[in-house]
C-alpha positions, 0 to 999 in steps of 0.5 A: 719604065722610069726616067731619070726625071720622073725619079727626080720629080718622085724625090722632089715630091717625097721631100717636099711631102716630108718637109710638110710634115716635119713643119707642120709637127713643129708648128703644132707643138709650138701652139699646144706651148703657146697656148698653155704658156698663155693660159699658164701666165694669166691665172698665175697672174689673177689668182696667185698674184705672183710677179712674172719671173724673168724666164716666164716674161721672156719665154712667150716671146721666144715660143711665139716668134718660133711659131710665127715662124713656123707658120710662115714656113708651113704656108711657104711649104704648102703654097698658101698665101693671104692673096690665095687663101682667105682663111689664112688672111682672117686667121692672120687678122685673128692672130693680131686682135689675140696679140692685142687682147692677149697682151691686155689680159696681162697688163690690166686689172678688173673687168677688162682684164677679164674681158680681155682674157676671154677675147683673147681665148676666143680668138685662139678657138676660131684661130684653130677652127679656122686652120682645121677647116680651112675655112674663114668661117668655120661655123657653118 
């Protein structure tokens, strides 16, 4: 039958489960925000020339430092780390160029905004190719 200690690793094992879970939820939502802020943010900005009030400056901001921290978490829960996981490194690196491009593509005018807007669209693609597939090159 069962002991007090498979019950205690059963629970441990079902908690941790959920925790995934549950974290993993709030990270998705938070990139399908982050995502549409950002693409909200630029063509408001191109097309519309509107001026950012201070509730869209600041949201991004708030959105996307939940998400980092989400993501910490989730890779915290799951046991993944840069050293143990390649993928996560190069989608770390990816997430870094996306914040320089990104923050290009709002600040500049003409063809390297544009250009800008567009790497930075990429790098959020592989950025959720390589999370799926958990693989640093998804492409093959």
């Amino acid at each position: 039958m069962f002991n007090a200690v498979t019950i205690k690793i059963y629970q441990d094992h079902v908690t941790a489960n959920f925790m995934y879970l549950i974290v993993k939820h709030i990270h998705v939502v938070l990139i399908i925000i982050s995502i549409t802020m950002f693409q909200f943010r630029y063509w408001r900005q191109r097309y519309f020339n509107l001026p950012p009030n201070r509730l869209i400056k600041m949201l991004p901001h708030v959105i996307d430092t939940l998400l980092l921290s989400s993501g910490i978490g989730l890779a915290w829960v799951a046991g993944f780390s840069p050293s143990n996981s390649d993928w996560l490194l190069f989608k770390l690196l990816a997430l870094l160029f996306y914040i320089v491009m990104g923050s290009l593509a709002m600040k500049k005018t003409g063809t390297l905004q544009w250009s800008a807007y567009l790497i930075a669209t990429v790098a959020v693609l592989y950025m959720l190719l390589v999370a799926t597939s958990k693989q640093s090159w998804p492409f093959s």
